[in-house]
C-alpha positions as a Markdown table, in Angstrom:
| # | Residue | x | y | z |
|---|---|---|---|---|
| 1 | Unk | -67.6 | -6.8 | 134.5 |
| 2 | Unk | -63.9 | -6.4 | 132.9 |
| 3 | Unk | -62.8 | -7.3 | 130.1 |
| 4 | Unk | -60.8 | -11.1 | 129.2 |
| 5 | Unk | -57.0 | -10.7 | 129.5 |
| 6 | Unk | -56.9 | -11.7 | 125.6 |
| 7 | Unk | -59.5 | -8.8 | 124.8 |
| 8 | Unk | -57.5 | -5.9 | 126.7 |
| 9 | Unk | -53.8 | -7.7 | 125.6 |
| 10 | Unk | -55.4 | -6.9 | 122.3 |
| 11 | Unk | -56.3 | -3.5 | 123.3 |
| 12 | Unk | -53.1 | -2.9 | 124.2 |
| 13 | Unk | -51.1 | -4.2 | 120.9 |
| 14 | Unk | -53.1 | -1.8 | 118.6 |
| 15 | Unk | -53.3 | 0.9 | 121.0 |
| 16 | Unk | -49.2 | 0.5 | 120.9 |
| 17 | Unk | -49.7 | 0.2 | 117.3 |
| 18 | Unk | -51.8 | 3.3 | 116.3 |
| 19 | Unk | -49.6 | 5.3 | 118.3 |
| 20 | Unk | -46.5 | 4.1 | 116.9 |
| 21 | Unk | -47.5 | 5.4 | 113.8 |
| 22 | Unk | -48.5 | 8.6 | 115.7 |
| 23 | Unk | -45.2 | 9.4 | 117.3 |
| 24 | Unk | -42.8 | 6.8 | 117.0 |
| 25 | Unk | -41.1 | 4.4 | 119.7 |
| 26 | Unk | -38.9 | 6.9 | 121.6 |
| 27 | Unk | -41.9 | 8.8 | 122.6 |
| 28 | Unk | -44.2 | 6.1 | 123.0 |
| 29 | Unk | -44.9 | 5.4 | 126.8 |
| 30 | Unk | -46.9 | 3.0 | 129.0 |
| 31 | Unk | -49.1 | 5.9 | 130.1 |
| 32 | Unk | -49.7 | 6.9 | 126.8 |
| 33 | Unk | -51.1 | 3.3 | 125.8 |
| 34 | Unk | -53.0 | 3.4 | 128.6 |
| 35 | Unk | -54.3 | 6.3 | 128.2 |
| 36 | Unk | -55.9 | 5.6 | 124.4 |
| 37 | Unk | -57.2 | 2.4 | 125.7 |
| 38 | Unk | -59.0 | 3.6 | 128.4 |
| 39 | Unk | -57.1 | 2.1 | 131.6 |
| 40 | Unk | -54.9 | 3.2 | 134.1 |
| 41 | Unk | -51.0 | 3.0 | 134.0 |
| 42 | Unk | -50.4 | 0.0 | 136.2 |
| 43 | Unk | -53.2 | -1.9 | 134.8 |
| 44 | Unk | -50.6 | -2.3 | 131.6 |
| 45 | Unk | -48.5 | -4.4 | 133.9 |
| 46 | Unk | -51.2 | -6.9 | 134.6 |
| 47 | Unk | -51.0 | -7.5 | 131.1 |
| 48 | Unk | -47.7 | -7.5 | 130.0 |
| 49 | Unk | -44.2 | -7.7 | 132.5 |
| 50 | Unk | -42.7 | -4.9 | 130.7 |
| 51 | Unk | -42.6 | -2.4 | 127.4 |
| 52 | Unk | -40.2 | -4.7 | 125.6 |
| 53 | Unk | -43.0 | -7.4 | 126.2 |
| 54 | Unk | -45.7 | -5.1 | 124.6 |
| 55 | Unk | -43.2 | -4.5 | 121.5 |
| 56 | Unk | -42.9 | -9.1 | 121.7 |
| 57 | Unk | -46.7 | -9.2 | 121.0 |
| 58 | Unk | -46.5 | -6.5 | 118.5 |
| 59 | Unk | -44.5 | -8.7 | 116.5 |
| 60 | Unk | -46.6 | -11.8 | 117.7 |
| 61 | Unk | -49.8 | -10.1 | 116.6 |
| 62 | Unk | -47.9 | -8.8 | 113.3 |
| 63 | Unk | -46.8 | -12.3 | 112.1 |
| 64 | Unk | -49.8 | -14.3 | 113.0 |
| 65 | Unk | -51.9 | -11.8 | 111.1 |
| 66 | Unk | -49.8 | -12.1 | 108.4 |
| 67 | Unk | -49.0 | -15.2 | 108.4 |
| 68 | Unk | -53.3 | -16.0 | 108.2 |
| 69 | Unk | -53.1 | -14.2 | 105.5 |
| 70 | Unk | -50.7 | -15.7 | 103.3 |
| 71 | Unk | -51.3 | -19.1 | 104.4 |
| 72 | Unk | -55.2 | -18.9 | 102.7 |
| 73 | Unk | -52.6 | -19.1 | 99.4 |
| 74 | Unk | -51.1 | -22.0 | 100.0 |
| 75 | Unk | -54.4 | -23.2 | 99.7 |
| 76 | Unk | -55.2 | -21.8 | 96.5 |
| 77 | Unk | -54.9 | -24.2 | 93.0 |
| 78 | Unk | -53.5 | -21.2 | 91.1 |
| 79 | Unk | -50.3 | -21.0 | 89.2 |
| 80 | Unk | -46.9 | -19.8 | 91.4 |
| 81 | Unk | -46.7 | -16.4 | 89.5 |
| 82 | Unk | -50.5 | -15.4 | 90.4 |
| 83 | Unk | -49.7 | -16.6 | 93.9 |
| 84 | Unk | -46.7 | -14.7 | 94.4 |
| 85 | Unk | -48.6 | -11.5 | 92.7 |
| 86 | Unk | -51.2 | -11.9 | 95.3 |
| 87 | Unk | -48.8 | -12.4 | 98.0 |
| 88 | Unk | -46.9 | -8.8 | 97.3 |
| 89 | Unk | -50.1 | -7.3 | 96.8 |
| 90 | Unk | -51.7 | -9.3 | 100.3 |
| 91 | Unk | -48.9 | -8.1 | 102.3 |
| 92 | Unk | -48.8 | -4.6 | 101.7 |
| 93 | Unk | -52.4 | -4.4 | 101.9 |
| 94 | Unk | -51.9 | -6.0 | 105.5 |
| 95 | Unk | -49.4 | -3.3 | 106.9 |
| 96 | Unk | -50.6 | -0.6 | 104.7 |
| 97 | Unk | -53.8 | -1.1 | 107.4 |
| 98 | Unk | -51.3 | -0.6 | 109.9 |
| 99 | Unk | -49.1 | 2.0 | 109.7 |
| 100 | Unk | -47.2 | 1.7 | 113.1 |
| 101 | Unk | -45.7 | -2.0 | 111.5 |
| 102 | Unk | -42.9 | -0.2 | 109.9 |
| 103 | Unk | -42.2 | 2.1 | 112.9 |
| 104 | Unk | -42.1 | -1.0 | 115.4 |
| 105 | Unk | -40.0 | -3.0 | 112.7 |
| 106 | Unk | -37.8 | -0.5 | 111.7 |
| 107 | Unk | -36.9 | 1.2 | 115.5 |
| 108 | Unk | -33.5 | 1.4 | 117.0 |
| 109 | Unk | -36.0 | -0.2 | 119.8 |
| 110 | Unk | -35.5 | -3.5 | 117.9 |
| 111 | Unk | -32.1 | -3.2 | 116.0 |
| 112 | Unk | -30.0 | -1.8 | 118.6 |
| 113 | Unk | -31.8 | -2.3 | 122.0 |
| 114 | Unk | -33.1 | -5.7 | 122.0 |
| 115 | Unk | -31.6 | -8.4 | 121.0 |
| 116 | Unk | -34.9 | -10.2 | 121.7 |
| 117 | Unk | -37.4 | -8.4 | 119.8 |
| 118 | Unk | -34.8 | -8.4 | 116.8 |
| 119 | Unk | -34.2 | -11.8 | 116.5 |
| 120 | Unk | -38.1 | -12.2 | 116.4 |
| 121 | Unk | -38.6 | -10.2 | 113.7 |
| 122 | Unk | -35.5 | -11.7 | 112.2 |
| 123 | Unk | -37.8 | -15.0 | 112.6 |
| 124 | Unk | -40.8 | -13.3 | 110.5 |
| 125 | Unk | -38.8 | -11.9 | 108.0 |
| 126 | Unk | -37.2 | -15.5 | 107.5 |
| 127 | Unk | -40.3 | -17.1 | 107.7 |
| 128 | Unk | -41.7 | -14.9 | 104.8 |
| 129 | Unk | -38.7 | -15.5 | 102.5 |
| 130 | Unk | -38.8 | -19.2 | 103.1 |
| 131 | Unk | -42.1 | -18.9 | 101.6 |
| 132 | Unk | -41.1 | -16.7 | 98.6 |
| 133 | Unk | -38.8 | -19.1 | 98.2 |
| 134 | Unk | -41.2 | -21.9 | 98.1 |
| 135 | Unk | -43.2 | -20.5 | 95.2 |
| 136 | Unk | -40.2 | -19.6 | 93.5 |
| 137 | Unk | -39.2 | -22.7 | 93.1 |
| 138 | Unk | -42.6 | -24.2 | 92.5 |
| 139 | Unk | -43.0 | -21.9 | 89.6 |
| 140 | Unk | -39.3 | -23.0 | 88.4 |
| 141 | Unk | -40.7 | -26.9 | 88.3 |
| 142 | Unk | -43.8 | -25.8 | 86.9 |
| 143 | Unk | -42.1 | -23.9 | 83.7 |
| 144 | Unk | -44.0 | -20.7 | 85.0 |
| 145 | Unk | -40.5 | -18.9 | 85.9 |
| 146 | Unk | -37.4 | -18.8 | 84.3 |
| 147 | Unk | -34.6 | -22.2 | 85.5 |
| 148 | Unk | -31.8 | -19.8 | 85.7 |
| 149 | Unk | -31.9 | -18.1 | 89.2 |
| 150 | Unk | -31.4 | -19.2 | 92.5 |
| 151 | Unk | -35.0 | -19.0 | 94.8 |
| 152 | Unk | -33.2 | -18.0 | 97.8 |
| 153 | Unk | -31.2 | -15.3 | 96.4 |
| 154 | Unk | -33.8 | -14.1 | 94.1 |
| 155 | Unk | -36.2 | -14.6 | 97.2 |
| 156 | Unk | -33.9 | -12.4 | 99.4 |
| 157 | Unk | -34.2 | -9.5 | 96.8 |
| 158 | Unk | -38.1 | -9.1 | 96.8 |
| 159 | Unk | -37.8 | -9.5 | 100.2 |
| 160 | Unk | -35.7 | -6.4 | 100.0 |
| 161 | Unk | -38.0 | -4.5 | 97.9 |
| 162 | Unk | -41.1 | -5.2 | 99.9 |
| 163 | Unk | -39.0 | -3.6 | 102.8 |
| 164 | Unk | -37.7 | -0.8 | 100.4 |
| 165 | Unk | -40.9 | 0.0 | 99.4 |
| 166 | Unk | -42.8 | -0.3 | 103.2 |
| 167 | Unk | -39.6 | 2.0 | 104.6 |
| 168 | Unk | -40.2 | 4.5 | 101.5 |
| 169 | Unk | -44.0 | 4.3 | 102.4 |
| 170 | Unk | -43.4 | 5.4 | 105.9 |
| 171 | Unk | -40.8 | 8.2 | 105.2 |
| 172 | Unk | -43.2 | 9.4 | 103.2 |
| 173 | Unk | -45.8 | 10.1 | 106.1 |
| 174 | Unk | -48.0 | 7.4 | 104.4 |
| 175 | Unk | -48.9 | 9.6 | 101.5 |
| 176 | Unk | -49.4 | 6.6 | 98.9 |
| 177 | Unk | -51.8 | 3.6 | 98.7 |
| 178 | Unk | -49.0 | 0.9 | 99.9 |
| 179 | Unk | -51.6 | -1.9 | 98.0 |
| 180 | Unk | -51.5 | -0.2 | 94.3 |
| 181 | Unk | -47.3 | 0.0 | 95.0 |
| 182 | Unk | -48.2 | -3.9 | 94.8 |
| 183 | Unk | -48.8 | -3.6 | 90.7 |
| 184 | Unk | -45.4 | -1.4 | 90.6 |
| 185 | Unk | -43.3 | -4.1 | 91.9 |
| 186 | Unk | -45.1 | -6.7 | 90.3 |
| 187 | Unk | -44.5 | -4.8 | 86.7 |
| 188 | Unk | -40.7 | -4.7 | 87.9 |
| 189 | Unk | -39.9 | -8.5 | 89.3 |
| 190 | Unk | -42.0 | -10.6 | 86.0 |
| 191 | Unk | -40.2 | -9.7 | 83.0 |
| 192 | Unk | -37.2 | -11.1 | 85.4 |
| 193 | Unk | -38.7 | -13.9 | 86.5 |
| 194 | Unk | -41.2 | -15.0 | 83.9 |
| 195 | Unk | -40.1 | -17.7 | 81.0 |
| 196 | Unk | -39.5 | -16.8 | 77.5 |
């Protein structure tokens, strides 16, 4: 017996993932992903209508995992700084355990090619800030940051060092924990953000 649509979709997303990472989008075939997980060619396109639909539930899979994982701290009765720490440090723990994220994101693929597929990772990214935002300003009521910025803006500029630091990471070849960079940035963004 086969496996569940959901089970080889999956399949399919890290396979696309893992290689990604491997050799990049421009190389990255259908045969290829069918080849690491285990199926024949046209058995992709039961799955999945075309590769720009593979790439869509790249992203899918990328921001529901994420989005899991930072979810667990809104839950959390801790102050905003310790939550925004923990969100840096949770979210480059998540793609530093996937190292084709930044070469799916960060592909002509997506930013020249698609308009689809950018405007859905435009969507995450938004989505992210929002929430940076969020505990910015929760941490501004709560007399844990500084009054004196703006959470969007601010929120837009750690948004911009997270994706410094992820594009850095994978330039690199991957050759530093992207997690410890985590301690690096927090060291950097509290003695901006913190209240004297």
């Amino acid at each position: 017996m086969g496996k569940s649509h959901d089970i080889r979709k999956q399949e399919i997303v890290e396979a696309t993932l893992d290689l990604a990472a491997e050799q990049g989008l421009k190389k990255l075939t259908t045969q290829a992903i069918a080849e690491r997980v285990g199926i024949a060619q046209p058995t992709i396109f039961r799955h999945f209508k075309s590769r720009d639909a593979i790439f869509g539930a790249v992203i899918g899979w990328v921001a529901e995992n994420l989005f899991r994982v930072l979810e667990q701290l809104e839950n959390e009765q801790t102050p905003a700084d310790e939550r925004l720490q923990k969100l840096l440090r949770r979210q480059l723990a998540f793609v530093g355990k996937r190292r084709g994220i930044p070469r799916v994101v960060f592909s002509d693929r997506l930013h020249v090619e698609s308009p689809a597929l950018k405007a859905a990772v435009r969507e995450v990214y938004q989505r992210i800030l929002g929430r940076i935002a969020r505990l910015l300003t929760e941490g501004q009521e709560t007399g844990r940051f500084r009054a004196d910025f703006e959470p969007e803006e601010t929120a837009r500029y750690i948004g911009a060092l997270l994706q410094g630091t992820i594009m850095r990471w994978s330039i690199m070849d991957f050759n530093f924990s992207l997690e410890e960079e985590a301690d690096a940035l927090w060291r950097f963004l509290w003695p901006a953000l913190e209240r004297r």
